[in-house]
TORPA-4810 file (N, C-alpha, C, O; in nm, 3 decimals):
<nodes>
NODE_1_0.083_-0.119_0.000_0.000_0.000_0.000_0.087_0.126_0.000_0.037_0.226_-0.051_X
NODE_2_0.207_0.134_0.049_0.279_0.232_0.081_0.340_0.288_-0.069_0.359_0.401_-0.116_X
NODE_3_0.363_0.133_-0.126_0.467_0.158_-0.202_0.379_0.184_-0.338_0.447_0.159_-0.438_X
NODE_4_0.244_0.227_-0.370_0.110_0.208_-0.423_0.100_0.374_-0.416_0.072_0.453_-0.506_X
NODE_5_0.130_0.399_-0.288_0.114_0.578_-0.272_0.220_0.667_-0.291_0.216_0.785_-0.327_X
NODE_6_0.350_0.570_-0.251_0.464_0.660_-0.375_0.475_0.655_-0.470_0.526_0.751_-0.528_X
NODE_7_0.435_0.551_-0.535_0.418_0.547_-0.724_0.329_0.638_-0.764_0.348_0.688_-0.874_X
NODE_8_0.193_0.686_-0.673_0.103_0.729_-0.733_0.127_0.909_-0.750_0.119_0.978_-0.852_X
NODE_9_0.158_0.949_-0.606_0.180_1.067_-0.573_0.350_1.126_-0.666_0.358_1.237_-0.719_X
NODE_10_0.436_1.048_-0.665_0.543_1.062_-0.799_0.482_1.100_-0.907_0.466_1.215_-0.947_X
NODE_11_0.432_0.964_-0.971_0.368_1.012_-1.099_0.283_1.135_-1.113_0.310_1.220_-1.199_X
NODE_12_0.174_1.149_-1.028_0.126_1.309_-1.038_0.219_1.396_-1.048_0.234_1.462_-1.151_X
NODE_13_0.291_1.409_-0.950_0.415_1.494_-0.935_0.442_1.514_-1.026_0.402_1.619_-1.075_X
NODE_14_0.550_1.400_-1.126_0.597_1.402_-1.273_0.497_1.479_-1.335_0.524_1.600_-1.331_X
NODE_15_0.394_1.451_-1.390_0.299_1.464_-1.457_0.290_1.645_-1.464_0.317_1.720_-1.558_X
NODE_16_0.247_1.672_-1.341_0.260_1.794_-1.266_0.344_1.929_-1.369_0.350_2.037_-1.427_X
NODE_17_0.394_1.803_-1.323_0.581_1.906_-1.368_0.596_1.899_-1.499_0.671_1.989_-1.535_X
NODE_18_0.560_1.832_-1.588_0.585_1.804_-1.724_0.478_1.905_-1.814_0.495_1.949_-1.927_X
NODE_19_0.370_1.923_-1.729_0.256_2.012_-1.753_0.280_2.130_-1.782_0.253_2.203_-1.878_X
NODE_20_0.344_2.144_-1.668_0.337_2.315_-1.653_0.471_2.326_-1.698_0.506_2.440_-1.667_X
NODE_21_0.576_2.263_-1.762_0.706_2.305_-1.823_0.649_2.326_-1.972_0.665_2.441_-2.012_X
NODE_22_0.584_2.239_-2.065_0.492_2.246_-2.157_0.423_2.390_-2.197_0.450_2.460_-2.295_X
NODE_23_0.299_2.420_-2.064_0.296_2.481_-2.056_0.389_2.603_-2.065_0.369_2.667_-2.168_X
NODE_24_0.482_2.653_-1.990_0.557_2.753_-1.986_0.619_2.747_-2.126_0.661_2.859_-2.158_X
NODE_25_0.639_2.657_-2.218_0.774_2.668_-2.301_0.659_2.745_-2.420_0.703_2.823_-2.504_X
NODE_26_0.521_2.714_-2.412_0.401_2.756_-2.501_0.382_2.934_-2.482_0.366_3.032_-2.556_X
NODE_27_0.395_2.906_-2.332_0.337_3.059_-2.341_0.434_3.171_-2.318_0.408_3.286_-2.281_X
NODE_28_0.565_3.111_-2.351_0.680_3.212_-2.381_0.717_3.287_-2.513_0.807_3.370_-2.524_X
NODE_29_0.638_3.247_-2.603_0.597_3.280_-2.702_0.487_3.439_-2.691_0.485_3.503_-2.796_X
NODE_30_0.444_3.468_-2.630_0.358_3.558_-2.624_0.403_3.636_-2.523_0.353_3.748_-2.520_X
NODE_31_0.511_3.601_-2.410_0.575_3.660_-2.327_0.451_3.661_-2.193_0.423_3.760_-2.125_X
NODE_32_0.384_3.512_-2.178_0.320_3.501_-2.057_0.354_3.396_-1.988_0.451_3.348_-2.047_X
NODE_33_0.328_3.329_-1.891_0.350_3.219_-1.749_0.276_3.134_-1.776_0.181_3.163_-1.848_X
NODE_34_0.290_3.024_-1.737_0.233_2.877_-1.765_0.092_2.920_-1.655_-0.016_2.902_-1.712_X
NODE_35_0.088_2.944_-1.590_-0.010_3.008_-1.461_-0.120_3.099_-1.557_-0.229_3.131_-1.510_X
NODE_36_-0.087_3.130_-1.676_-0.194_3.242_-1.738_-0.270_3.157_-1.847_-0.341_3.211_-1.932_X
NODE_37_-0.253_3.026_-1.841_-0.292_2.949_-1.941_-0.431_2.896_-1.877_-0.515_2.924_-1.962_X
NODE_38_-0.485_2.843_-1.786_-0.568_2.783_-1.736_-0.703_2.934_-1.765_-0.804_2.936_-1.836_X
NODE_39_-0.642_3.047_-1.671_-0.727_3.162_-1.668_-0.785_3.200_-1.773_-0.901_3.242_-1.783_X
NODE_40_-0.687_3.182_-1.878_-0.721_3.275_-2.041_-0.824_3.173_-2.071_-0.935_3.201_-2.115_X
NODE_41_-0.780_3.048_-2.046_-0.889_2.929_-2.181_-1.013_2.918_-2.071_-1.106_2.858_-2.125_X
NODE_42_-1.039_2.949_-1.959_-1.145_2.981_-1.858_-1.235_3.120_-1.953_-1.340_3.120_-2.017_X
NODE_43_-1.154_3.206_-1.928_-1.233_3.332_-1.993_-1.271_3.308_-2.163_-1.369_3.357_-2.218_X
NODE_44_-1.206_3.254_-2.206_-1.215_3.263_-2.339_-1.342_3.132_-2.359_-1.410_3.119_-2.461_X
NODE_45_-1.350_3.075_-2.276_-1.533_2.983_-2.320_-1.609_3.050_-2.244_-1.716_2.989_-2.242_X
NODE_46_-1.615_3.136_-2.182_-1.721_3.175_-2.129_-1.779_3.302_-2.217_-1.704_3.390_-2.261_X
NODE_47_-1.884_3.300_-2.231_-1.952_3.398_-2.340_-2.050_3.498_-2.221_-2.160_3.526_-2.268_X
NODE_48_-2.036_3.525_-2.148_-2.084_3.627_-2.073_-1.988_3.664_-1.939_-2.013_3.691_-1.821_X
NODE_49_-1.847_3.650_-2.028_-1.760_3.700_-1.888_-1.746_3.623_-1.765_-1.835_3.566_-1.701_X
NODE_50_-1.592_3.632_-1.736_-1.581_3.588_-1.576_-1.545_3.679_-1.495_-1.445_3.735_-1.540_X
NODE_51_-1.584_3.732_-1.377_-1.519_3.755_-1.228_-1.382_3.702_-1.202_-1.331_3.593_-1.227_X
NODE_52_-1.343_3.799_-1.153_-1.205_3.752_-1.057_-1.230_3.640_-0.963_-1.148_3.548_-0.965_X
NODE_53_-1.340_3.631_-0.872_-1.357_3.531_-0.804_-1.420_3.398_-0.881_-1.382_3.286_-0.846_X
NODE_54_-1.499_3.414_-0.968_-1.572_3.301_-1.025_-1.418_3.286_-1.127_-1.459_3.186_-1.187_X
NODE_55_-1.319_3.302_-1.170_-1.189_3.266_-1.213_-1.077_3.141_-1.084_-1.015_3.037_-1.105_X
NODE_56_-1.102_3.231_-0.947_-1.033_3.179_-0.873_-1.090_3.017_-0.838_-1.024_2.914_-0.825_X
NODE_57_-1.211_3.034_-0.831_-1.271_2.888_-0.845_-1.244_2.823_-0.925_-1.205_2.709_-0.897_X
NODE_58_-1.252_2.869_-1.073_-1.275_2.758_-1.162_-1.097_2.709_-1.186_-1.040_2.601_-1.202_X
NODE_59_-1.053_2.848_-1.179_-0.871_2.756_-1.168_-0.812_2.759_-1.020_-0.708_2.803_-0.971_X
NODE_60_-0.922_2.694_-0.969_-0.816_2.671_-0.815_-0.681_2.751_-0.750_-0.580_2.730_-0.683_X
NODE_61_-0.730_2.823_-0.794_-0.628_2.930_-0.775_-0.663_3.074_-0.711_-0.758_3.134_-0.761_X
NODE_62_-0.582_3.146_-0.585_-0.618_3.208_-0.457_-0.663_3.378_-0.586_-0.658_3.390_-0.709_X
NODE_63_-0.686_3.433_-0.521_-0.731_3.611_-0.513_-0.639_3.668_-0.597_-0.641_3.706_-0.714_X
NODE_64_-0.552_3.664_-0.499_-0.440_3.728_-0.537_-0.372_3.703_-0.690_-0.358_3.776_-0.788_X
NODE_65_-0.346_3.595_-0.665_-0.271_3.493_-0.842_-0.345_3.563_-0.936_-0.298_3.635_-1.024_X
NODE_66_-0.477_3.537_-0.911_-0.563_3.583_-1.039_-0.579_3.686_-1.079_-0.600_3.722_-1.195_X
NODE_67_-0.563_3.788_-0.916_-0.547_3.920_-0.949_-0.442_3.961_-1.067_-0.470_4.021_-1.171_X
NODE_68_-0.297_3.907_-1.022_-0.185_3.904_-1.096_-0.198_3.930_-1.250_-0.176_4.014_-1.337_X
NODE_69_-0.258_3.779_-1.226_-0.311_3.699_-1.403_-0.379_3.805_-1.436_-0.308_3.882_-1.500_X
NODE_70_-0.463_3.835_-1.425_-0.586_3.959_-1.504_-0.534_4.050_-1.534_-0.560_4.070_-1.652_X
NODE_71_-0.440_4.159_-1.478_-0.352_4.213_-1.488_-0.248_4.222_-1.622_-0.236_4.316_-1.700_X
NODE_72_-0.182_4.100_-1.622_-0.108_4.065_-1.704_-0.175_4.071_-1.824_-0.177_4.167_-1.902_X
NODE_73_-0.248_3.932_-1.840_-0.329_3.935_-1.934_-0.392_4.032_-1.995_-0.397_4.023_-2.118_X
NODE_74_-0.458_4.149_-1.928_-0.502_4.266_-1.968_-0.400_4.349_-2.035_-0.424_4.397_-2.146_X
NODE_75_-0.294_4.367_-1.979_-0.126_4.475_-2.029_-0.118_4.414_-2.152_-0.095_4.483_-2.251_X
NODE_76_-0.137_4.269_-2.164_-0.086_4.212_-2.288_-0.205_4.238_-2.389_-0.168_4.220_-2.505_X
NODE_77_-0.363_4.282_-2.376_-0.437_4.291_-2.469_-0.506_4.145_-2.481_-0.593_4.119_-2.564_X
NODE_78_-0.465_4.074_-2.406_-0.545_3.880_-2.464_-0.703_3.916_-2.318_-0.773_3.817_-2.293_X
NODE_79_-0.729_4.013_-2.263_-0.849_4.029_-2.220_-0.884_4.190_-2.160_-0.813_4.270_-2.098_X
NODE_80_-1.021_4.196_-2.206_-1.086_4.308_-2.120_-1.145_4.338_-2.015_-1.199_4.243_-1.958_X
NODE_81_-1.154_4.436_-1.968_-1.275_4.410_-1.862_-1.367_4.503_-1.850_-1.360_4.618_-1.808_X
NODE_82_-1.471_4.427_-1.902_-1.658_4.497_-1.918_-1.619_4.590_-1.818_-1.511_4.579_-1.761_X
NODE_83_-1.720_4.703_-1.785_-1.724_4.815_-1.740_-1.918_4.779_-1.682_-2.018_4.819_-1.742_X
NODE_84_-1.915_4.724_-1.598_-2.038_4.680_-1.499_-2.115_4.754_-1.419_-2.235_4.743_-1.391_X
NODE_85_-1.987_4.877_-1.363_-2.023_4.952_-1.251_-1.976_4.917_-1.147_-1.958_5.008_-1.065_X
NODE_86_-1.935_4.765_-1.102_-1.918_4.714_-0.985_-1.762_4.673_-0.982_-1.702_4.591_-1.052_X
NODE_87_-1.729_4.733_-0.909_-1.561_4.760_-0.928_-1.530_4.582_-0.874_-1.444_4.524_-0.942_X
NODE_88_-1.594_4.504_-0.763_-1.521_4.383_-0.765_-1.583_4.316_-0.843_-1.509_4.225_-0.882_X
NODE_89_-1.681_4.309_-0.889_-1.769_4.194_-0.978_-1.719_4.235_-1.131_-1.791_4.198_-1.224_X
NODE_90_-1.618_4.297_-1.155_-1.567_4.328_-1.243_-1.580_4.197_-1.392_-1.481_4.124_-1.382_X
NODE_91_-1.636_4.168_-1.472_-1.598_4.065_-1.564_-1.550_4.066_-1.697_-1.602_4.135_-1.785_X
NODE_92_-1.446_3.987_-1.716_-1.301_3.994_-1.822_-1.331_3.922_-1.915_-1.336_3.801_-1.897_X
NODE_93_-1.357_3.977_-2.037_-1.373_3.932_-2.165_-1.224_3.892_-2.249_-1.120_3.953_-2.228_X
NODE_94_-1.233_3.799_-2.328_-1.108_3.709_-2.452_-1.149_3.840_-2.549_-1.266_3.876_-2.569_X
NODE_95_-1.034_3.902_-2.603_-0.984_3.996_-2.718_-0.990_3.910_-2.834_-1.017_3.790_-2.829_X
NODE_96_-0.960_3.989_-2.957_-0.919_3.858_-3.090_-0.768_3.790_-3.048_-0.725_3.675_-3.056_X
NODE_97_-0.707_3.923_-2.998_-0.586_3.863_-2.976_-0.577_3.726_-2.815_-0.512_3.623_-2.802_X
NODE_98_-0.642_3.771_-2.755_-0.660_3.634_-2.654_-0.690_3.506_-2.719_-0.659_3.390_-2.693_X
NODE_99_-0.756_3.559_-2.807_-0.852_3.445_-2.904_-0.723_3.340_-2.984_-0.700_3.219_-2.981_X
NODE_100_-0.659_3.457_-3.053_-0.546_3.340_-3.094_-0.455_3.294_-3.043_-0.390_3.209_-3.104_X
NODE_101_-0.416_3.337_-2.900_-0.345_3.277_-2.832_-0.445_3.124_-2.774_-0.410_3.006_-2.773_X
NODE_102_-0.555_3.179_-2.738_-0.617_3.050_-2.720_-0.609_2.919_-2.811_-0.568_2.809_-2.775_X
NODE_103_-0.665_2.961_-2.958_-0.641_2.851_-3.049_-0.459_2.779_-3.031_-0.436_2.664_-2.992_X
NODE_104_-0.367_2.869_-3.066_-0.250_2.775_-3.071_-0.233_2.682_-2.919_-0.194_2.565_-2.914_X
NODE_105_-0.271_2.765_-2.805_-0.304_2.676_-2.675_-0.356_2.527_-2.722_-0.291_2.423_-2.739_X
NODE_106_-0.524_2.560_-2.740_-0.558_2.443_-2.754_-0.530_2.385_-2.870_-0.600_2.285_-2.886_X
NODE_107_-0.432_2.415_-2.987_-0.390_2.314_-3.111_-0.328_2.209_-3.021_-0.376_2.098_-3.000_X
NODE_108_-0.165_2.282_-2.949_-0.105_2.204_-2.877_-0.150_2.104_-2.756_-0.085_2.004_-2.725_X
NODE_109_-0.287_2.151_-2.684_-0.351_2.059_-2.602_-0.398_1.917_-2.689_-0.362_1.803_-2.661_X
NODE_110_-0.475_1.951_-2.782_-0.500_1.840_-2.897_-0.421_1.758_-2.909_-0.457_1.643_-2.886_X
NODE_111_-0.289_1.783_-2.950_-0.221_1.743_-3.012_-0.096_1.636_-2.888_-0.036_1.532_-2.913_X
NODE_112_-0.097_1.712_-2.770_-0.057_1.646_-2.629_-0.113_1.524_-2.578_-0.058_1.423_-2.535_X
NODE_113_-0.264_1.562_-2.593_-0.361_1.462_-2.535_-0.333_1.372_-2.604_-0.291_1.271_-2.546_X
NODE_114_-0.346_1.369_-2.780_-0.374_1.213_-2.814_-0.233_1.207_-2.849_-0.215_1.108_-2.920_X
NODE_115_-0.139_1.263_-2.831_0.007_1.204_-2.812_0.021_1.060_-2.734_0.056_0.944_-2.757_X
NODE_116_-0.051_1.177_-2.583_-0.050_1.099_-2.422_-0.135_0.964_-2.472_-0.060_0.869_-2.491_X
NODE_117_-0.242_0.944_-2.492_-0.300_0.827_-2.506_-0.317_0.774_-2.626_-0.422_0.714_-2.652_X
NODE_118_-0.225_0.787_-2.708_-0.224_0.706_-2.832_-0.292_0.524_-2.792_-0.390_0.468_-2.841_X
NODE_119_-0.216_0.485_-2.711_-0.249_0.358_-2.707_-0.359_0.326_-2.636_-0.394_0.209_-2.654_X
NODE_120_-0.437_0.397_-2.550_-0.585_0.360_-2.509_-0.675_0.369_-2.607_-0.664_0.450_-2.699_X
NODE_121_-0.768_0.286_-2.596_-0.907_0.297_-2.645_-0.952_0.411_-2.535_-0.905_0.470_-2.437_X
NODE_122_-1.114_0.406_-2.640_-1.199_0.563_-2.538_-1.238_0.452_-2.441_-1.273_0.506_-2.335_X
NODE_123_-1.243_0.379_-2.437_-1.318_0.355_-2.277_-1.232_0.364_-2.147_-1.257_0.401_-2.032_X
NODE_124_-1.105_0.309_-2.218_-0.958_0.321_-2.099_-0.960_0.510_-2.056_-0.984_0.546_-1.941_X
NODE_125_-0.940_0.584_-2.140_-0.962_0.727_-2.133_-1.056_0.752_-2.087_-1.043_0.850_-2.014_X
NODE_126_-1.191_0.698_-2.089_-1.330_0.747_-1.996_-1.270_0.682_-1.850_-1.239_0.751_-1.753_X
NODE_127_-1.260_0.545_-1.858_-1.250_0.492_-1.734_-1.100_0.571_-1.613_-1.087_0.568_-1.490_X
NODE_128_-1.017_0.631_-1.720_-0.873_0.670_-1.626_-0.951_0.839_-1.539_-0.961_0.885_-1.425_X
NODE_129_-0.990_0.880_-1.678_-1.043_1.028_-1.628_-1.178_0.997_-1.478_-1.195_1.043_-1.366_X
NODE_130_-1.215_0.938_-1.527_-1.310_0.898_-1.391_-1.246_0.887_-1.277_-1.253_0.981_-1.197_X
NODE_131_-1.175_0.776_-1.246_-1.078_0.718_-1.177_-0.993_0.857_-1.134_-0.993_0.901_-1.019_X
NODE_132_-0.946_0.894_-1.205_-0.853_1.089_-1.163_-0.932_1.175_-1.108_-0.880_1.272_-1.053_X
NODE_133_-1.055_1.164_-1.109_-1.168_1.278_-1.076_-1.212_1.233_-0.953_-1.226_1.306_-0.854_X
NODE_134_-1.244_1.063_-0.959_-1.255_1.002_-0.813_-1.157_1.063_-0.685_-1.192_1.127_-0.586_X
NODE_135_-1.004_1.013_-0.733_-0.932_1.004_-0.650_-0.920_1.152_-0.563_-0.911_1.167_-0.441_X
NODE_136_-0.922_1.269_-0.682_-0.906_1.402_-0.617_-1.015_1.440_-0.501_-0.992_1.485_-0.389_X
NODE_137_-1.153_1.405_-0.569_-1.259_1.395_-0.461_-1.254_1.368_-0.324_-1.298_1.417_-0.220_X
NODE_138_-1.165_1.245_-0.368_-1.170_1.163_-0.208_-1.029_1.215_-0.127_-1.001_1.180_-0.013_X
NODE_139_-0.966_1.285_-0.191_-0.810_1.341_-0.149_-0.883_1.484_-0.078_-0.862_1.533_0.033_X
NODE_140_-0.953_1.518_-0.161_-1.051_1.670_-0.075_-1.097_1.640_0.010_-1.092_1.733_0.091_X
NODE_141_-1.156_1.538_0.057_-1.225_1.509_0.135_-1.188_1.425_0.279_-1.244_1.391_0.383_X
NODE_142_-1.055_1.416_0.212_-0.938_1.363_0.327_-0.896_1.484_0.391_-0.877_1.481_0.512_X
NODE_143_-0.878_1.597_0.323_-0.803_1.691_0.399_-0.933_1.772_0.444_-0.889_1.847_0.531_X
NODE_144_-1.064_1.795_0.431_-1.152_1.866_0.497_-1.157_1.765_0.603_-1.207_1.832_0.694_X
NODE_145_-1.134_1.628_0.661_-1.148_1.625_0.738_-1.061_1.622_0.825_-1.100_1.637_0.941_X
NODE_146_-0.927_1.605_0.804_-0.820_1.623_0.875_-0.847_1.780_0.923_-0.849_1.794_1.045_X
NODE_147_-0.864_1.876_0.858_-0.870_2.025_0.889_-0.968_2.027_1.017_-0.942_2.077_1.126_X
NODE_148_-1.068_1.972_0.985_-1.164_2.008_1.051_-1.135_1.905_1.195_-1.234_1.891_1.266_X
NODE_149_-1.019_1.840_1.236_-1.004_1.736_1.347_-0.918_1.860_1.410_-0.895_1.844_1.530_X
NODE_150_-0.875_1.961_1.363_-0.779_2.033_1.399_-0.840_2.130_1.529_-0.766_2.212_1.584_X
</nodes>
């Protein structure tokens, strides 16, 4: 079992790390952070704008970071931000130019993914993604309760 949870937690790790180097080597090209990739392709499907906070949710990621990210992203022109009235409910629209940074994003996601699973069938790929979605669940739910023993 032990030796079941260092293979597993490694490999994420690896995985992890291979991601976001990927990432970074993509979005050095445009002169942005592997960290601005999740945010942009967040804003850029949403067709009625995201919030800073409804951002921090959807990329797990704190206040602040996103603050950062929006920021950036904005200096660079790959997003706007609607004019609402409501200075925190603020919501950040994809530019054309966000737009094509998005597409070459997701060419290379395409093109990663069925790299990564050339050799599964779709059911191995339904069944792994399940199985990955399980495990995080139950990993959340390990540490809300550890927190909460505190």
């Amino acid at each position: 079992m032990i030796d079941r949870f260092e293979d597993y937690t490694s490999n994420i790790s690896q995985a992890n790390k291979y991601i976001t180097k990927i990432k970074a080597h993509k979005m050095k090209e445009y002169g942005l952070c592997a960290s601005h990739v999740n945010c942009l392709l967040n804003i850029e499907k949403s067709d009625n704008g995201l919030t800073a906070v409804e951002l921090s949710q959807l990329c797990k990621v704190d206040k602040g970071a996103i603050s950062k990210t929006l920021a950036k992203l904005k200096n660079e022109g790959m997003i706007i931000a609607g004019d609402n009235g409501k200075v925190y409910k603020i919501k950040y629209f994809i530019t054309d130019k966000g737009r094509e940074v998005c597409k070459s994003i997701n060419d290379i996601i395409v093109k990663i993914v069925s790299e990564c699973s050339i050799n599964l069938n779709e059911d191995e790929r339904t069944k792994f993604y399940e199985t990955l979605s399980e495990i995080v669940k139950k990993l959340e739910n390990c540490l809300k309760r550890l927190e909460s023993e505190q």
